[in-house]
MILO-102763 format. One record per atom (N, C-alpha, C, CB): x, y, z; residue in three letters. Coordinates in steps of 0.1 Angstrom, whole numbers, plus 5000, padded with zeros to 4 digits. Glycine has a CB too. Example, Ala and Ser with C-alpha at 12.3 -4.5 7.8 and 13.67 -1.06 7.14 Angstrom:
! residues 2
513249435078ALA
512349555078ALA
513249675078ALA
511349555090ALA
512849785071SER
513749895071SER
512950005079SER
514149945057SER
This chain:
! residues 354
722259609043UNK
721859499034UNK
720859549024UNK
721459379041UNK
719959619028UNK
719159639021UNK
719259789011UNK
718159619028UNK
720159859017UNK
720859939008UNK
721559848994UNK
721960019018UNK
722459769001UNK
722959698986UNK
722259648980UNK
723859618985UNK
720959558981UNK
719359488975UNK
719859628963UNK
717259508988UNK
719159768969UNK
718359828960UNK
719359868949UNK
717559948967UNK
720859918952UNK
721959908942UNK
721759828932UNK
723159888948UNK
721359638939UNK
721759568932UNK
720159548918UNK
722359438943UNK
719259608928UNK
717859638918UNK
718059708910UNK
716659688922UNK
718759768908UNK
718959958896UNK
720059848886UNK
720360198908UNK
721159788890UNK
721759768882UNK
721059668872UNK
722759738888UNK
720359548879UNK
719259508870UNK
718759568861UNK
718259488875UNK
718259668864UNK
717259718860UNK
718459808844UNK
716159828875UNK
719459838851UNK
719859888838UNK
720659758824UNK
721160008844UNK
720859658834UNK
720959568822UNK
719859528815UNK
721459448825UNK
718759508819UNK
717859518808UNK
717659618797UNK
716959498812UNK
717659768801UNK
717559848794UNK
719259838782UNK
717259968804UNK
720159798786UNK
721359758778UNK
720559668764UNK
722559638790UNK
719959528773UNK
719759398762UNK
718559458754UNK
719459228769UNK
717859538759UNK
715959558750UNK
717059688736UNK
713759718767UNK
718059788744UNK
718459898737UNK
719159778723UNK
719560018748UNK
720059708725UNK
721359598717UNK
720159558709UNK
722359438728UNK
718659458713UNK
717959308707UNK
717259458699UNK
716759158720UNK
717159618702UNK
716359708690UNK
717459688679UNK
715959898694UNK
718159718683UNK
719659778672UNK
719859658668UNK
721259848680UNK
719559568665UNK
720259418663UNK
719159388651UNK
720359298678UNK
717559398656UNK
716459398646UNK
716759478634UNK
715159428651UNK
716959608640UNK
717059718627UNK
718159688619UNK
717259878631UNK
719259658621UNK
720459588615UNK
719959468605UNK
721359528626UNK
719259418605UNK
718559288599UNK
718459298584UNK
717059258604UNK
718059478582UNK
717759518567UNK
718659548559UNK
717059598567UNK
720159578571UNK
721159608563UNK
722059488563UNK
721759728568UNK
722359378564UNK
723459278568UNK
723259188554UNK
723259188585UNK
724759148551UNK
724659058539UNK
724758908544UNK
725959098528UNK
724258918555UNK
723858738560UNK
722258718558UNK
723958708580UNK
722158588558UNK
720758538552UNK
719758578566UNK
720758328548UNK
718558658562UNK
717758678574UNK
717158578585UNK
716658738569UNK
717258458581UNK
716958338592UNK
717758368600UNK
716958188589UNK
719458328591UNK
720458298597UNK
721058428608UNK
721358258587UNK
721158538606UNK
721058708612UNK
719858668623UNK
720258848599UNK
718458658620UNK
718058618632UNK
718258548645UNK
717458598630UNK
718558408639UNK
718958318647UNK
719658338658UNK
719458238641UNK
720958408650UNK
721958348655UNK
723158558664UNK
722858218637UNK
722358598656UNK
722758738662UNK
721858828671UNK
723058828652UNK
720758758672UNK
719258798676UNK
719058708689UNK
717958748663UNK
718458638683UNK
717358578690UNK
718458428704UNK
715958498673UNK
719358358695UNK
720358288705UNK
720658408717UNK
722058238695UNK
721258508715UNK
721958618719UNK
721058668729UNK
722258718708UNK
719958708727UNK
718358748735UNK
718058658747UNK
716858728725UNK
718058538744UNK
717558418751UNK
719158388766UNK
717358258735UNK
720158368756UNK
721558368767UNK
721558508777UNK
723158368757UNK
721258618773UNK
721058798781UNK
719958748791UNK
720358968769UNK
718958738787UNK
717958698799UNK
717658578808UNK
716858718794UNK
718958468801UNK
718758388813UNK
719858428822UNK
718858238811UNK
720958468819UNK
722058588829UNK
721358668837UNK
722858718820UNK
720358758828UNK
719858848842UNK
718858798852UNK
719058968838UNK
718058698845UNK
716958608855UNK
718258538868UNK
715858448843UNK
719158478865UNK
719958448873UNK
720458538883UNK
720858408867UNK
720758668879UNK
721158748888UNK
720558748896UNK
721258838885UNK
719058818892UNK
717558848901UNK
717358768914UNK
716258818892UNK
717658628911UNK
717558518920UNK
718758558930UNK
717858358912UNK
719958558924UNK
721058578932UNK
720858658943UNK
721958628925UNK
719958788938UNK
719958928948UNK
719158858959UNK
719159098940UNK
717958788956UNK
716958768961UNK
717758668974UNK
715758708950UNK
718658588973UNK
719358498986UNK
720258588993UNK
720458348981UNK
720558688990UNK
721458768996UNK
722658709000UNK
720958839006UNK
723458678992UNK
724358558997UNK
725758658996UNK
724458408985UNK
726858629000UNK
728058759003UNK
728458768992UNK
729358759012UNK
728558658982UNK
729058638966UNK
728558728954UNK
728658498961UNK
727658798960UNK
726358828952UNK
726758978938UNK
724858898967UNK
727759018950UNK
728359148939UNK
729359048929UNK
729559318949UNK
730058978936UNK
730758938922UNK
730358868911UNK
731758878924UNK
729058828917UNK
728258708902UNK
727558838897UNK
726558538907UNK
726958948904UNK
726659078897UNK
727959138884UNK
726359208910UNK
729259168889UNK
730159158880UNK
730459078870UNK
730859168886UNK
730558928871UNK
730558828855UNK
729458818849UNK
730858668855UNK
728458858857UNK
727058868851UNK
727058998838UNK
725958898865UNK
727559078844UNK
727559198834UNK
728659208823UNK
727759328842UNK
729759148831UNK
730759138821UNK
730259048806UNK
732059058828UNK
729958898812UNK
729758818805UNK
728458878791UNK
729358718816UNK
727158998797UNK
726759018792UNK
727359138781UNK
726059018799UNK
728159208786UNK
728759298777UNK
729559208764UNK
729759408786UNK
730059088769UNK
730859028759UNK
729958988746UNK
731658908764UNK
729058958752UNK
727858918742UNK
727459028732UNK
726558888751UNK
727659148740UNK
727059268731UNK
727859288722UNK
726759398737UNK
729259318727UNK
730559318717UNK
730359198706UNK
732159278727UNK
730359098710UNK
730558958698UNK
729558988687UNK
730158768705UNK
727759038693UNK
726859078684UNK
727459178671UNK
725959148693UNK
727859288683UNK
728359408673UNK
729959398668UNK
728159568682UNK
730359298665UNK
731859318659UNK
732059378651UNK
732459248655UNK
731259378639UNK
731459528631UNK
732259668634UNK
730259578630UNK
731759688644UNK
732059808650UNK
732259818666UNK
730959878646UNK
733359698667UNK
733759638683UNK
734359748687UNK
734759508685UNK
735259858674UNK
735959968681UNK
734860078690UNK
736760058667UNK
734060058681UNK
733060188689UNK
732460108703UNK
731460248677UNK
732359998702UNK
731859928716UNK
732959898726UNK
731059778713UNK
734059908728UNK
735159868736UNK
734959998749UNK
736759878727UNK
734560108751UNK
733960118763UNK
732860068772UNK
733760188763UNK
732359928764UNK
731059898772UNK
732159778782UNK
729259808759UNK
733259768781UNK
734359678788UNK
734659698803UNK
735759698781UNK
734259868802UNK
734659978817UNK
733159958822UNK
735260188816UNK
732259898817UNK
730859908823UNK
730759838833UNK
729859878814UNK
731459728837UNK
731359658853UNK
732659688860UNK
731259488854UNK
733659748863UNK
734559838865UNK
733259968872UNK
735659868849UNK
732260038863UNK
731660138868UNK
730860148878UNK
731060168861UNK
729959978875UNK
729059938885UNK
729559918899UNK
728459818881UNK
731259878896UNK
731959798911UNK
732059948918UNK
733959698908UNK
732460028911UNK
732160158921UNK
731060158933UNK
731760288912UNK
729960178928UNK
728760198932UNK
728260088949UNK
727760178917UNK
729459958948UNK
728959888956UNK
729859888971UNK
728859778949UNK
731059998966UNK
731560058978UNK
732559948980UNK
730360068990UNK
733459848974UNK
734059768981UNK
734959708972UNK
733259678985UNK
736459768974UNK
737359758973UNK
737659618962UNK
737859768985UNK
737859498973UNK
737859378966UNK
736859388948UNK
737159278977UNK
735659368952UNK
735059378939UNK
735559528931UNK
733259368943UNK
736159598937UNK
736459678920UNK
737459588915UNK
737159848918UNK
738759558923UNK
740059458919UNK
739559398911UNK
740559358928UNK
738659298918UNK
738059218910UNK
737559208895UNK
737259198915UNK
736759328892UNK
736559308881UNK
736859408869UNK
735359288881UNK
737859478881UNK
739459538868UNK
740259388860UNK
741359638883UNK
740159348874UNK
740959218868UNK
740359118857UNK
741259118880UNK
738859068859UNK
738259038850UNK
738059088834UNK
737559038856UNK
738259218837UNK
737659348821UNK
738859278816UNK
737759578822UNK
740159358824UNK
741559338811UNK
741959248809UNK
742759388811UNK
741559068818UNK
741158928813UNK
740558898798UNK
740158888823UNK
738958978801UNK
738558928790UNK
738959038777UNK
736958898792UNK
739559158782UNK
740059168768UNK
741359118761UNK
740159278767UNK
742159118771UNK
743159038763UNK
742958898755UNK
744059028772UNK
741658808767UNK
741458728759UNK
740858748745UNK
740958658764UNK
739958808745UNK
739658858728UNK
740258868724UNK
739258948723UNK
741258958723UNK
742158998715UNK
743258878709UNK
742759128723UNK
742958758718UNK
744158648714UNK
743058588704UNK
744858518727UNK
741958538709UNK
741258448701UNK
740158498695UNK
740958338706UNK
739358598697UNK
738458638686UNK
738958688675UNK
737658718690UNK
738458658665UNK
739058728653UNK
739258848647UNK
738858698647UNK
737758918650UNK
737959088648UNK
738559168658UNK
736659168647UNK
739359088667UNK
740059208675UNK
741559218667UNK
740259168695UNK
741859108664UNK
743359068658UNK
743659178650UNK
743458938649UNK
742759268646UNK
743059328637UNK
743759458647UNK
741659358627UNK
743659448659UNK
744059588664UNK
745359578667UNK
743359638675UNK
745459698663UNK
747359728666UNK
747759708679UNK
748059888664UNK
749159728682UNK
749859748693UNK
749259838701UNK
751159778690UNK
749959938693UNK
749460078699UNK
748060088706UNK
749460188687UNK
746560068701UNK
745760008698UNK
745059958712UNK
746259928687UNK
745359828713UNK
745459698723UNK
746259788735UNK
746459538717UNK
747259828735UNK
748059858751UNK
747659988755UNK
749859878751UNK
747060088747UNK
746360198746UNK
745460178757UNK
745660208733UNK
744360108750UNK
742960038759UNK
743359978767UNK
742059958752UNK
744659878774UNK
744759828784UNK
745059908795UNK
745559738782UNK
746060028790UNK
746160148802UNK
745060168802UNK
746960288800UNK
743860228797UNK
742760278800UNK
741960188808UNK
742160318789UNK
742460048816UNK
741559998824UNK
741959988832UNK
740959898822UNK
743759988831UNK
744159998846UNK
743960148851UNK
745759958847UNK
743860268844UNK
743760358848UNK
742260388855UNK
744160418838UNK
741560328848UNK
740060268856UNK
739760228870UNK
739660128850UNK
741160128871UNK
740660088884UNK
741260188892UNK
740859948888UNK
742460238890UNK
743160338901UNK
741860468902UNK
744960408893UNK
740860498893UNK
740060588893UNK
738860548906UNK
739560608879UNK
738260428899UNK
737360348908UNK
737960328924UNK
737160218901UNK
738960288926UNK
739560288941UNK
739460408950UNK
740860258941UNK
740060558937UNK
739760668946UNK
738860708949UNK
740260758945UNK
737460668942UNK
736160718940UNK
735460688951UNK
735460668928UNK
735560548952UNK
735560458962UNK
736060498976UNK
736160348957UNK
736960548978UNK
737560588991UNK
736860718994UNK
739060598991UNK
736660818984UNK
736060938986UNK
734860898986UNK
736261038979UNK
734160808982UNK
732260788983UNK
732260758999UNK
731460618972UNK
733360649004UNK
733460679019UNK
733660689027UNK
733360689024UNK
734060799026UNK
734760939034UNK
733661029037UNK
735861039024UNK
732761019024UNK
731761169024UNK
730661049034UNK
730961259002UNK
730460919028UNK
729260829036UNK
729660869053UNK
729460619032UNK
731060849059UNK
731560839070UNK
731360969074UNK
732860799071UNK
731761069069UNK
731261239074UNK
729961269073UNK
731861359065UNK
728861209068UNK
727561209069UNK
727161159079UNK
726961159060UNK
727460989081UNK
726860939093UNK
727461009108UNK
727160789093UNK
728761059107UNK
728961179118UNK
727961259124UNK
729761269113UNK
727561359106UNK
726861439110UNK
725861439111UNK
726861509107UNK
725061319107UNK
723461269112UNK
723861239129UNK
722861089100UNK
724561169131UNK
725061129150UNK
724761279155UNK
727361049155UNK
725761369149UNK
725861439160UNK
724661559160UNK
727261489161UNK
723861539151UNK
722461579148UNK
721161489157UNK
722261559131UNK
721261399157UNK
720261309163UNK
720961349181UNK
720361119155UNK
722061369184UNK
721961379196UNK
721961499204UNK
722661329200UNK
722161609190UNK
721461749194UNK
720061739197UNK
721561869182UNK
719261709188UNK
717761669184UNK
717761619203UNK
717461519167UNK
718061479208UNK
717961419223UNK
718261479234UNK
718561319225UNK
719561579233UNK
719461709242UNK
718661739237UNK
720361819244UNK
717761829231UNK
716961929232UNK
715761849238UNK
716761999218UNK
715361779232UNK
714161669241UNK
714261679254UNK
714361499238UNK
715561629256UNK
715561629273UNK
715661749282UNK
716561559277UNK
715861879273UNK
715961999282UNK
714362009281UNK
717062159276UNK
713661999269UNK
712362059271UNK
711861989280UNK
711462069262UNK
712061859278UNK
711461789295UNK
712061849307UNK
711861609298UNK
713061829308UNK
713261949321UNK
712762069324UNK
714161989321UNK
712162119314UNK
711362259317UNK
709962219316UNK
711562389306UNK
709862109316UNK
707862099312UNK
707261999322UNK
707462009293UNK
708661889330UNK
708361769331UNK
708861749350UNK
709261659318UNK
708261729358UNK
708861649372UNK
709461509371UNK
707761619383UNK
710761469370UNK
711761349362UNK
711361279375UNK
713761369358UNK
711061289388UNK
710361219399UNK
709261129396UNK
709761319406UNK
708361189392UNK
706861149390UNK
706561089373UNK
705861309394UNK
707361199364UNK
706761199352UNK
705561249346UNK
706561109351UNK
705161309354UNK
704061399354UNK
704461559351UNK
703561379368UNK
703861639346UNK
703861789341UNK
704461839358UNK
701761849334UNK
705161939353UNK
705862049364UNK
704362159369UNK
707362169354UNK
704862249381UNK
703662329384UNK
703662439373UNK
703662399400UNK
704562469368UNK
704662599359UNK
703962549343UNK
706562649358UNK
704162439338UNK
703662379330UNK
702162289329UNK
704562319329UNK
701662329344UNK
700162299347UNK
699362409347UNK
700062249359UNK
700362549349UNK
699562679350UNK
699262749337UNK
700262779359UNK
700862689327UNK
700162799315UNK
699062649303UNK
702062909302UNK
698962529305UNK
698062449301UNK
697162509307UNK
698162309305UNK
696362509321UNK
695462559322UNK
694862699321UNK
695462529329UNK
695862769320UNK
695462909312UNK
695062909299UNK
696563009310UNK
695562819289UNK
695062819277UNK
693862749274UNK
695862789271UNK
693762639281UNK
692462569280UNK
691062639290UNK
692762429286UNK
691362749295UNK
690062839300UNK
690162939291UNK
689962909316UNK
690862989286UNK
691163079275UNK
689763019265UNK
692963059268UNK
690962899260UNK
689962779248UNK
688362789253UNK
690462569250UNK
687762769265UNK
686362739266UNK
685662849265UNK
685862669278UNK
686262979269UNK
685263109268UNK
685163099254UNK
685763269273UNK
686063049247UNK
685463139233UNK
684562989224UNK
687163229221UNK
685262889233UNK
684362759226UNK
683762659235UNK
685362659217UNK
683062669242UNK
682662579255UNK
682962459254UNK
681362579259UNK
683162379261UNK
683362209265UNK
683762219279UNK
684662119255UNK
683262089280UNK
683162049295UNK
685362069296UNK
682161819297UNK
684862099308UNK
686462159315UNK
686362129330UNK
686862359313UNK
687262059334UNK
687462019355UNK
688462009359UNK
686961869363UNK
688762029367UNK
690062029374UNK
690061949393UNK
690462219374UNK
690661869393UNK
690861799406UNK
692261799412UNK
690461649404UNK
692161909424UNK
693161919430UNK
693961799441UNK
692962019434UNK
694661709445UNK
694761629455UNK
696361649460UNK
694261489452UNK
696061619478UNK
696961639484UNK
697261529493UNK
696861739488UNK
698161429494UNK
698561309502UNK
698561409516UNK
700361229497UNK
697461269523UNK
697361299538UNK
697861269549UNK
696561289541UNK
698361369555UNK
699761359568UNK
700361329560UNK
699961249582UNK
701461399554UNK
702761319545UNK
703961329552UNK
703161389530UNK
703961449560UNK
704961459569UNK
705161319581UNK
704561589575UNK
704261299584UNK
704361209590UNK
705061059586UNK
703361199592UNK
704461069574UNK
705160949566UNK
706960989565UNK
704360939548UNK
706961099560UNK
708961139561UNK
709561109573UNK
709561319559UNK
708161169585UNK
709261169600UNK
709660989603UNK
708161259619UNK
708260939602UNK
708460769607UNK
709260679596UNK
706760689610UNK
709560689584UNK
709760639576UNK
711160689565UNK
708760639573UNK
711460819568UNK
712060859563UNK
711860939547UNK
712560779565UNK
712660989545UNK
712561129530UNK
712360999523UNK
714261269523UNK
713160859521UNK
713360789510UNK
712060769502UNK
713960669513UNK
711260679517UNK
710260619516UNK
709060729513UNK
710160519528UNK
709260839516UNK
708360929509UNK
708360979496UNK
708461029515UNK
709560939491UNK
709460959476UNK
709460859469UNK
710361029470UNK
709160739472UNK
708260599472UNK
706460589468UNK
708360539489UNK
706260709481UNK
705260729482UNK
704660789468UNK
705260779493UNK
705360909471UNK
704661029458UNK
704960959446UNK
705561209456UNK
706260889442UNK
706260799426UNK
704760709426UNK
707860659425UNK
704860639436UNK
703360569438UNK
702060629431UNK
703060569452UNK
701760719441UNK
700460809442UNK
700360869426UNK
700860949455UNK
701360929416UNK
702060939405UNK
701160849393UNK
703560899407UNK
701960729399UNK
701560589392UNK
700760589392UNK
701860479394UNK
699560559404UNK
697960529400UNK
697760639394UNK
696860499412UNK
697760749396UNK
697260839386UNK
697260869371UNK
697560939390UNK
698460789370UNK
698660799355UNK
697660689347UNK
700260759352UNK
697960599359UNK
696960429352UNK
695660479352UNK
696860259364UNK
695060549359UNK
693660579360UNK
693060729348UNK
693360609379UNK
693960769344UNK
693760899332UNK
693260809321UNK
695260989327UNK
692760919314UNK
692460879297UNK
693360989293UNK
690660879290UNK
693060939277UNK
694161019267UNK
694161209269UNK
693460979248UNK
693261209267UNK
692861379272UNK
692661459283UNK
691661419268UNK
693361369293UNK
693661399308UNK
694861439306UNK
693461289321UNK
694961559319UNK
696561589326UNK
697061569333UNK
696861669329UNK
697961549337UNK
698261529349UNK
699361629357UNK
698661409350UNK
699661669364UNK
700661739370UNK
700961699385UNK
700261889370UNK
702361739387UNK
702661749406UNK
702861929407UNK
704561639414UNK
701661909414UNK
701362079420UNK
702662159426UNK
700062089433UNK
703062049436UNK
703762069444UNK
704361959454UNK
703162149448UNK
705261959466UNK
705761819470UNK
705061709468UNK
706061819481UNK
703861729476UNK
702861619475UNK
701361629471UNK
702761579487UNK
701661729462UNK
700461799455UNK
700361719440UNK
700661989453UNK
699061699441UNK
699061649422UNK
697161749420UNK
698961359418UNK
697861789406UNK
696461799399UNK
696061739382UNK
696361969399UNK
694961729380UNK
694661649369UNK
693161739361UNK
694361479374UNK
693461819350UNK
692761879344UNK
691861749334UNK
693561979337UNK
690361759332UNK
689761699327UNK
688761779315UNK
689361639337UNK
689161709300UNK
688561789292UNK
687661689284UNK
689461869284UNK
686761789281UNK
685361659274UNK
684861529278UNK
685761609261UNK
684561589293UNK
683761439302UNK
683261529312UNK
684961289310UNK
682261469320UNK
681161519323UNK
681661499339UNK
679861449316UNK
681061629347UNK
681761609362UNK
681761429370UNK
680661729373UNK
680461359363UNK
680161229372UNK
681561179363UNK
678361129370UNK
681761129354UNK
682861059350UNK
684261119355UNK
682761059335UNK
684461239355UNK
685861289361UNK
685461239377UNK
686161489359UNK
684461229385UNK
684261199400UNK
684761079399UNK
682861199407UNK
684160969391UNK
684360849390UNK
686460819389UNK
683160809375UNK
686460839380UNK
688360849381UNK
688860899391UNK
689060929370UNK
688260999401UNK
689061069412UNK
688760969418UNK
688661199418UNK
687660899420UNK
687760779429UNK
687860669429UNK
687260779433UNK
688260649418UNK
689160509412UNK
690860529420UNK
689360519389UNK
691260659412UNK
692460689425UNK
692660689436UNK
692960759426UNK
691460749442UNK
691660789461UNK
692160609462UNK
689560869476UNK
690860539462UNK
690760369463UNK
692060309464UNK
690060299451UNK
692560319448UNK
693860289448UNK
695060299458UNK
694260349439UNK
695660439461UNK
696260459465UNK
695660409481UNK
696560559460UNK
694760419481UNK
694460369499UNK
694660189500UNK
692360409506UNK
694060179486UNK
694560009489UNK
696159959485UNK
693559919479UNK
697060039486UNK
698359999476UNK
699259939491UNK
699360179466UNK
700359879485UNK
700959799496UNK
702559839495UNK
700759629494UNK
703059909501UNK
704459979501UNK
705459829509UNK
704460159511UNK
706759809500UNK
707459659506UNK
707959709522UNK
709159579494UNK
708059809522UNK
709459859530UNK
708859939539UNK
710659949521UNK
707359949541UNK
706260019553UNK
705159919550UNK
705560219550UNK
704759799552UNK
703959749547UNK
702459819557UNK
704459589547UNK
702559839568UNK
702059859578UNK
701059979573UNK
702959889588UNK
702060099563UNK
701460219564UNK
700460249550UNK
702660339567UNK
699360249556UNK
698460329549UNK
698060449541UNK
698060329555UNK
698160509530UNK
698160569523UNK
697060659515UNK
698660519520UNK
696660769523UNK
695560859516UNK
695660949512UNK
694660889522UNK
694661019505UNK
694261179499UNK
693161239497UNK
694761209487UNK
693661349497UNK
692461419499UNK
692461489483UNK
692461519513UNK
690561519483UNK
690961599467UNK
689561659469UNK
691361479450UNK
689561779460UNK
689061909459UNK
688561899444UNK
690262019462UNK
687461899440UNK
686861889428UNK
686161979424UNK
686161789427UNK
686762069412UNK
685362199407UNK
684962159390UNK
686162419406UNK
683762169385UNK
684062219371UNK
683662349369UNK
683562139360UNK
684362379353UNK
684362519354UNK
682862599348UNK
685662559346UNK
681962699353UNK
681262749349UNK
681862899340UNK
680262749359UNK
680762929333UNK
681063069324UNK
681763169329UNK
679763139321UNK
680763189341UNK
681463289346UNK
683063339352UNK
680763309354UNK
683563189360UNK
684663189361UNK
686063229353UNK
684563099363UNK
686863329360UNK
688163329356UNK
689463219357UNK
688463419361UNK
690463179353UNK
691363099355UNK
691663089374UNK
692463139344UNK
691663199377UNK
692063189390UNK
690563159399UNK
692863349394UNK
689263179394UNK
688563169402UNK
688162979400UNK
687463289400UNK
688762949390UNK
688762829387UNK
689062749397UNK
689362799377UNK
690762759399UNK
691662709407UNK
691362729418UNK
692862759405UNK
691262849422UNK
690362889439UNK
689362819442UNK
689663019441UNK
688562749438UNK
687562679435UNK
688162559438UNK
686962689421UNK
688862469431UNK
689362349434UNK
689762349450UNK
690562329425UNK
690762459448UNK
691662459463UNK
691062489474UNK
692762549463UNK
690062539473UNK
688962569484UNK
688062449491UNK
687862659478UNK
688062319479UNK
687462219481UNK
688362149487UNK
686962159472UNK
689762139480UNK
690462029487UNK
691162049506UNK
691862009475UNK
690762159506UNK
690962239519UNK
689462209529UNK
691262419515UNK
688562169521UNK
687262129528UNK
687461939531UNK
685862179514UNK
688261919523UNK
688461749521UNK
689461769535UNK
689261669503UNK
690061829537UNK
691261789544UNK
690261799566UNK
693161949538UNK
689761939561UNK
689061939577UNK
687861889582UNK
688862049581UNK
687461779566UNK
686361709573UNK
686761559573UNK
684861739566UNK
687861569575UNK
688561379577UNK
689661339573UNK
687861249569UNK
689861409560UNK
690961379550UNK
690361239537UNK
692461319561UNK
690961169532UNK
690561049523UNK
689161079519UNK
690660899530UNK
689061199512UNK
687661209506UNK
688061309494UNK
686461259517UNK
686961289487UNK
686861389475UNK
685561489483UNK
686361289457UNK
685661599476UNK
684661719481UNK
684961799466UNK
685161829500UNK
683261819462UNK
682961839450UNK
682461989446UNK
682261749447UNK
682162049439UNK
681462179440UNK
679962129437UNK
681962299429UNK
679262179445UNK
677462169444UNK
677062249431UNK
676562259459UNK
């Protein structure tokens, strides 16, 4: 719909440029015409000017209701206006009798069969009617008149094919935009497959290792705060043996979920591994990254599973940030050394670097 609006705005837009181009040529004529200059004004001018722009103001309205009628009142609209131009210029109606194919041209452009019919049918209407009752057409011959009438039926047989090939090529476009946009959605979804755990939603382990390689890379040469919090669901096995694999991957989507709710924008998140998650923390200060680690442990210990309501749910987590000296691996080693300290002094705790 709003494709045809903007069609139907250009064509506007070129009828006025029609009536301002006719109401110039009509003034300059003024100096040459052996009619009285009131009467020349009046009546080839200024009547003529006033009837063109209440046609097009009408149109404008028309476009504006979007009503289904809208191309064909765009068609008598133009016709009607071209007849006006012709009746102005009879003098020289021979040289204006292509402005007749000018809504025939427009009906192309709107893609729709009916309306070219239509206002093929209308053109060689109003010319024949001219030609009965206006009086400077009378003058035209046989030859003349049937001449120009082939030339409109030949019009429309032109306009129909134009029309069928405008879409054909529209139809083979929107093909090849489809089958572009769902190349474009495979590819999306392979890179998520190489970047993404479709489990969790969370970053893969391979896609946590080279993030974190680049972001220790990034701080040697530009410092900002940089942490990493490793965590690992405690006894999980246990949860698979009494509960089953299902309800363990209940669990980990879970454990997932709060983690995601409890990140900010510039957090990471990853699954390390089965029941491994880690979450890189950039530009926040070790107390604030503590604070979120333990917004999650909480969570997850307070969450209520439908289908184990019974079972309780913890983790453990391992907390470093990174100093200067550290390499990427002494980073990580760091974490994992903590969360291995969390696990043999209870489990459900965070253990931090001093």
């Amino acid at each position: 719909m709003n494709s045809k609006k903007n069609w139907y705005t250009h064509i506007i837009i070129y009828l006025w440029i029609a009536v301002g181009v006719s109401s110039t040529v009509t003034l300059i004529n003024i100096n040459f015409t052996d009619l009285d200059a009131n009467t020349y004004f009046l009546k080839r001018f200024l009547l003529p000017l006033l009837l063109e722009i209440a046609i097009v103001l009408i149109l404008k309205r028309l476009i504006r209701s979007n009503g289904d009628a809208t191309g064909y009142c765009i068609i008598i609209g133009t016709q009607a206006i071209v007849a006006i131009l012709i009746i102005i210029h009879y003098s020289v109606f021979m040289v204006m009798l292509p402005l007749f194919l000018f809504p025939i041209l427009i009906s192309i452009f709107l893609l729709n069969q009916r309306i070219i019919q239509f206002s093929s049918i209308l053109t060689l209407s109003l010319f024949m009617g001219m030609r009965l009752w206006f009086p400077p057409f009378s003058v035209m011959s046989a030859t003349e008149f049937t001449t120009f009438s082939a030339i409109v039926v030949c019009s429309y047989f032109l306009a129909r094919e134009l029309t069928k090939r405008f879409s054909a090529v529209y139809s083979d476009m929107v093909v090849s935009v489809e089958k572009e946009k769902e190349m474009l959605y495979q590819n999306i979804y392979m890179e998520k497959l190489t970047k993404m755990d479709l489990a969790t939603n969370l970053y893969n382990h391979k896609t946590f290792h080279e993030y974190l390689d680049e972001l220790v890379h990034q701080c040697q040469n530009q410092s900002f705060d940089l942490s990493l919090g490793l965590m690992d669901l405690d006894l999980f096995k246990g949860i698979n043996d009494r509960h089953g694999h299902g309800n363990g991957d209940v669990v980990i989507a879970k454990a997932a979920s709060i983690i995601l709710d409890n990140l900010e924008a510039n957090d990471f998140a990853a699954r390390y591994g089965g029941e491994e998650f880690a979450v890189i923390f950039t530009e926040k200060s070790p107390d604030a990254c503590l604070a979120i680690l333990e917004r999650i442990r909480q969570d997850l210990e307070a969450a209520v599973f439908k289908t184990m309501p019974d079972e309780v749910v913890t983790m453990s987590i391992g907390f470093a940030p990174l100093t200067p000296a550290m390499t990427k691996t002494d980073f990580f080693e760091a974490a994992d050394t903590l969360l291995y300290m969390a696990k043999e002094n209870g489990r459900n705790q965070i253990q931090c670097a001093t």
